[in-house]
C-alpha positions as CSV (number, residue, x, y, z in Angstrom):
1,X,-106.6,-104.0,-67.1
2,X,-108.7,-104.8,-64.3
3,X,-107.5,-106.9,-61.1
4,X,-110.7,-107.6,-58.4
5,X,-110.4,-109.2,-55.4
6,X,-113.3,-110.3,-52.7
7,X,-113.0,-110.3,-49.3
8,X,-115.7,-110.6,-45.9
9,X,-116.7,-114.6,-46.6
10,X,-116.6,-117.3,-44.2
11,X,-119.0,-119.5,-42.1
12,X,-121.8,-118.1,-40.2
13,X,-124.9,-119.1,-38.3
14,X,-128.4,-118.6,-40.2
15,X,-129.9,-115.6,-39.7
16,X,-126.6,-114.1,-39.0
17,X,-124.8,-111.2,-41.4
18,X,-122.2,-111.0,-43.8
19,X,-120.3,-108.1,-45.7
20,X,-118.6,-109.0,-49.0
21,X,-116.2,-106.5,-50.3
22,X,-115.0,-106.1,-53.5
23,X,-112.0,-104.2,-54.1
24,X,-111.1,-103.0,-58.0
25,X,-107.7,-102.0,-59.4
26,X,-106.2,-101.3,-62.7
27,X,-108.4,-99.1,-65.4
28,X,-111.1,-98.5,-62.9
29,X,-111.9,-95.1,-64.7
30,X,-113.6,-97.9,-67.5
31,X,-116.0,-99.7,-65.1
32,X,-119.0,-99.1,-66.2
33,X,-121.1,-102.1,-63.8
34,X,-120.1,-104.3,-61.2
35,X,-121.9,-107.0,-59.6
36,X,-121.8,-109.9,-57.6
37,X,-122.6,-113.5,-58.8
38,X,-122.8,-116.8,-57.0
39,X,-122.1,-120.5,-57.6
40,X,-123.2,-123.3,-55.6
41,X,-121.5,-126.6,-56.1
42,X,-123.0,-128.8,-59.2
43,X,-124.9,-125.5,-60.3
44,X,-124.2,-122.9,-62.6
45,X,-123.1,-119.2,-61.6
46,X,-126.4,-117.0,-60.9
47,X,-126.1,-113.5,-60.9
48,X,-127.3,-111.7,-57.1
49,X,-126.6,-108.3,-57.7
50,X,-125.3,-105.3,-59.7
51,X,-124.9,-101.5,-59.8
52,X,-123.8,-99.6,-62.5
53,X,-121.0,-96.7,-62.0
54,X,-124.3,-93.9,-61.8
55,X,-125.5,-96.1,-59.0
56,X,-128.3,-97.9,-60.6
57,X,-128.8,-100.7,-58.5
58,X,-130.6,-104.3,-58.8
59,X,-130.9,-107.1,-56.7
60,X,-133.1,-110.7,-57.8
61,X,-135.9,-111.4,-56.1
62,X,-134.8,-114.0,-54.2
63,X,-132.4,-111.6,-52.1
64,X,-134.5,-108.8,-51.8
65,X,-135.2,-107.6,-48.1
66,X,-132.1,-109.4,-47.2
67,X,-129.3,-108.0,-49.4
68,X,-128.0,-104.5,-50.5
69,X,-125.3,-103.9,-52.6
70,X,-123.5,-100.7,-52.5
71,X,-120.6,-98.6,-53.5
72,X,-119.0,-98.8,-57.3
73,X,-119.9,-95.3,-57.9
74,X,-115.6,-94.4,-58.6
75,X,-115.9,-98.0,-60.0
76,X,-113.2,-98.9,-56.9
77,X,-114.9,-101.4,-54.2
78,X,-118.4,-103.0,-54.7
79,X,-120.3,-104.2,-51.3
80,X,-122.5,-106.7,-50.6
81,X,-124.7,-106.3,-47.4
82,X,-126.4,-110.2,-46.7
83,X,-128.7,-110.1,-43.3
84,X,-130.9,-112.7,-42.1
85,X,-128.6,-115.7,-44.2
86,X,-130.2,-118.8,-45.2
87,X,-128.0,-122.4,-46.0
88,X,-129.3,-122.1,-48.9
89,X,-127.2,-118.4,-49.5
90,X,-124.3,-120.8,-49.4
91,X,-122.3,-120.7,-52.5
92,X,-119.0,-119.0,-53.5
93,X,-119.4,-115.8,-54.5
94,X,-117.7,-113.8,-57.1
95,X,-117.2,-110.5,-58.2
96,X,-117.6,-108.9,-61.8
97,X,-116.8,-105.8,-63.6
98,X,-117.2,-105.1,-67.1
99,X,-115.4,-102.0,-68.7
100,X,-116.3,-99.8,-71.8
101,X,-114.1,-98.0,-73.8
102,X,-114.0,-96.3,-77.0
103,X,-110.5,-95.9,-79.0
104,X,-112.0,-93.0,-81.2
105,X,-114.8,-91.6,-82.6
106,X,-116.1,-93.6,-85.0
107,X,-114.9,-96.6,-83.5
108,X,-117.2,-99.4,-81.6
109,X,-116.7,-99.5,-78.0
110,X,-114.4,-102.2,-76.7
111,X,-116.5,-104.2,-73.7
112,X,-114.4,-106.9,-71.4
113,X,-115.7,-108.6,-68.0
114,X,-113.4,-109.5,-65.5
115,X,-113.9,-111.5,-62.7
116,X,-112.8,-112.5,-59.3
117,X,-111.1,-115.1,-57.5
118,X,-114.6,-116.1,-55.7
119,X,-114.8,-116.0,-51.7
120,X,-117.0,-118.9,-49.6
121,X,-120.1,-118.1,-48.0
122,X,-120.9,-120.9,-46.0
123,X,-124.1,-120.6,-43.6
124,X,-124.6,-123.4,-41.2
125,X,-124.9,-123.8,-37.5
């Protein structure tokens, strides 16, 4: 229903910027959040950021100052603003989108996450 695919990674110095993009397709009329997640090697996924489709945003502590995340309000293409990078921002980081949708009435609403290839942040000098 939903295709996503990152975009913006690759290797930069610390302290340096980086500008993930996000880009949705399919039933993006059913997004109701997005986010961005990462995963360094030998460690499980952490979530980073999310906003919801009303533009709710929230970003974890560790990233706050340094990260924005932006966008998602059509439910289309998420963004993830990183300034002043760290080696230890390095990790692959993936996109997610969860979608609502109720068949009828009195029917419970039908939730599904999708999730993106992943794209490599690599900070190093």
């Amino acid at each position: 229903q939903v295709q996503l695919v990152e975009s913006g990674g690759g290797l930069v110095q610390p302290g340096g910027s980086l500008r993930l993009s996000c880009a949705a397709s399919g039933r993006t009329s059913r997004i109701t959040d997005m986010g961005w997640y990462h995963q360094a090697p030998g460690k499980e996924r952490e979530l980073v950021a999310t906003i919801s489709s009303s533009g709710v945003s929230h970003i974890i502590d560790s990233k706050k100052g340094r990260f924005t995340i932006s966008g998602g309000n059509a439910g289309n293409t998420v963004y993830l603003q990183m300034n002043s990078l760290k080696a230890e921002d390095t990790a692959v980081y993936l996109c997610n989108a969860k979608t609502r949708f109720v068949p009828c009435i009195e029917c419970q609403p039908i939730v599904r996450e999708y999730w993106g290839q992943g794209t490599q942040v690599t900070v190093s000098p």
